[in-house]
N, C-alpha and C positions, 0 to 999 in steps of 0.2 A: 479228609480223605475218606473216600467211600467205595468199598465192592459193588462192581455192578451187575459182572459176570465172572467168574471163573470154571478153570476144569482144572481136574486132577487125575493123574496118573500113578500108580505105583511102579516104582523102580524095580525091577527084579534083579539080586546079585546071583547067579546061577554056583559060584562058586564056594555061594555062604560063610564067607569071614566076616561082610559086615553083620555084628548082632543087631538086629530087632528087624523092623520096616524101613523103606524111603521111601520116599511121595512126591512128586515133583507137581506143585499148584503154578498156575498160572492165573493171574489175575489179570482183570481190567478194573480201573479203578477210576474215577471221579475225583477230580483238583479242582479245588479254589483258582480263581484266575489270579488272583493276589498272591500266590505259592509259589515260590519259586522251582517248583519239580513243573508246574502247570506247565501244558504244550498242549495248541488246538489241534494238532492231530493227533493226541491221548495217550497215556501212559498204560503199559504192562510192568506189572512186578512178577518175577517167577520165581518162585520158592522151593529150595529142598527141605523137605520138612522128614527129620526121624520119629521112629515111633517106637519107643523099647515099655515093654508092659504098657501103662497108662499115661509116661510121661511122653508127651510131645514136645520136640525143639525146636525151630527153625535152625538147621543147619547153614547154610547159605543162601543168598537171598539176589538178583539181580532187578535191578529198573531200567527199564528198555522203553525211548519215547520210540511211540509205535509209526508215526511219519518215515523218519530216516531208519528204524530198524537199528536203532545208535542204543549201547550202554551208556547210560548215564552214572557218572562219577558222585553219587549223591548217597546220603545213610538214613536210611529212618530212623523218624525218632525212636525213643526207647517207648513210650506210649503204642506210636502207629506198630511198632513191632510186634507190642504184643498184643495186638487188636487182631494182627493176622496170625497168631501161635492160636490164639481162643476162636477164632473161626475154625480153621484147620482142626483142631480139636473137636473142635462141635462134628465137623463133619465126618471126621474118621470114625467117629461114634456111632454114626447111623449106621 
């Protein structure tokens, strides 16, 4: 699995209960045709991602095959998980 594009957003809670940041990433990513997440009309994963001081999470995470606009019933590995916690991170840091 590979990012090929993404964008990100920050969540704003206007009524400040939740502590730190949210970040909602939206990815496009690259499958193996041999994967079973693979679909020729291409997968998005979108991600909330917290951010309290330095630690970043993936709080919730969706895979969306981008054809039918359909959630997929699938989990990343614990690996590909944290492949996009350490992106995400790289990136809040800029």
């Amino acid at each position: 699995m590979e990012i090929t594009q993404f964008a990100v957003e920050e969540i704003k809670d206007p009524t400040n209960i939740i502590e730190g940041e949210r970040y909602e990433f939206l990815f496009d990513v690259a499958i193996d045709e041999d994967d079973e997440l693979y679909s020729a009309a291409g997968i998005e994963i979108r991600a909330i991602i917290g951010k309290i001081n330095e630690e970043v999470r993936m709080l919730n995470y969706f895979i969306i095959e981008k054809g039918a606009n359909e959630y997929l019933d699938f989990a990343l590995d614990e690996d590909e998980e944290q492949m996009f916690i350490d992106f995400c991170k790289e990136e809040l840091a800029k």
